[in-house]
N, C-alpha and C positions, 0 to 999 in steps of 0.2 A: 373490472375496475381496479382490483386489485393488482391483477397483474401489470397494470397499465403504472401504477403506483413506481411500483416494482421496479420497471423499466427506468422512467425516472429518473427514481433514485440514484439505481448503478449508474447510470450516463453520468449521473454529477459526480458520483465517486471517482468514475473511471477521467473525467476532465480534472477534477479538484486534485484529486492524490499525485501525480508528478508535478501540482503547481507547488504544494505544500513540501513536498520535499525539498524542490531548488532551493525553496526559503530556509526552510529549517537547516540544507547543508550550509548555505549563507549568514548563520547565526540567530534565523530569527526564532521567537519562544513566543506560542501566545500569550497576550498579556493578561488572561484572566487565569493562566499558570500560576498557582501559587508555590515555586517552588523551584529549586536548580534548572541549569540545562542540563543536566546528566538526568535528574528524575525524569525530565521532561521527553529526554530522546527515550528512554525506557520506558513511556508510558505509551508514547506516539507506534515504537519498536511491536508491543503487545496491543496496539489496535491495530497494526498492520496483518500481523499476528492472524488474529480474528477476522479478519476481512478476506482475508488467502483461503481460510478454512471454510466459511461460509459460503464466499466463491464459490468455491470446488465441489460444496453439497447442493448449495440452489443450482448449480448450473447440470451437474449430472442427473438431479433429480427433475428438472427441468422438462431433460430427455426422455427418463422415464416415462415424464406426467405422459408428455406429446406423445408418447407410443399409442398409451390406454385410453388419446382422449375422440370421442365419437362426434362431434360436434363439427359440422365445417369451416374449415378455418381457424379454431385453437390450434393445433398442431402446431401453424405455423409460427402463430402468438407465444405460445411456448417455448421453440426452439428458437424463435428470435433475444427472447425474457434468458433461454438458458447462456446461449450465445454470448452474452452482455456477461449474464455472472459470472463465466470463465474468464473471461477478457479481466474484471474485477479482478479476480484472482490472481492472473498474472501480473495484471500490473502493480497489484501489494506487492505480490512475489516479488517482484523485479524492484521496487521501489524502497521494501526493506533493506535490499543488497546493498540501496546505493547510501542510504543513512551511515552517518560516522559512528563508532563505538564511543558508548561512553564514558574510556578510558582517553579517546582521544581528541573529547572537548574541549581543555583548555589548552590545548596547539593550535595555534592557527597553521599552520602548515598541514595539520592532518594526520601527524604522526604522532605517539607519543613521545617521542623522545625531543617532539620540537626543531626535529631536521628532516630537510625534505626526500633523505632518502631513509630515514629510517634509524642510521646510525648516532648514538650518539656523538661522534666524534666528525662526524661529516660524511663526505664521498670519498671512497680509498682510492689511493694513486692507480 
């Protein structure tokens, strides 16, 4: 049952976590954030964080289990449950990459200097 939990869960992580980023690259801030959007993408940044790392241990240890387990048909329950938590993993990975720094929150273009390529003074000739 618990594994079944388990499963679950990450499925929702693995759908929910590149909805929440399109938003947050979009401006949005939960509203029950008390507090900046620069706090806000550093806190979001460091649950990404943890999501990568815990990924990467439920999912190898996953393998583990399924090596040692004698039961007909855990194995496969396992490597399916591990499967899932890698996939988690990468998609934090991937989806930390895509969050803006939050140096470069109040740009709306994405830069900090507030030009679209970077420069302060524009695009060189």
């Amino acid at each position: 049952m618990i594994e079944l939990i388990s499963i679950i869960c990450s499925l929702a992580v693995c759908i929910m976590t590149p909805i929440e980023v399109n938003k947050i690259r979009n401006g949005w801030v939960r509203k029950k954030f008390a507090g900046e959007r620069a706090k806000f993408l550093t806190a979001y940044r460091a649950q990404l964080k943890l999501l990568t790392g815990l990924g990467l241990v439920f999912g190898l240890l996953g393998f583990v289990l399924a090596s040692l387990e004698t039961e007909p048909g855990e194995p496969i329950v396992k490597i399916v449950a591990a499967v899932i938590w890698l996939a988690v993993s990468g998609i934090c990975f991937f989806s930390l990459r895509r969050l803006p720094d939050a140096a470069e929150v109040g740009s709306a273009t994405g830069s900090p200097t507030g030009s679209p390529t970077g420069s302060p003074t524009g695009p060189s000739a």
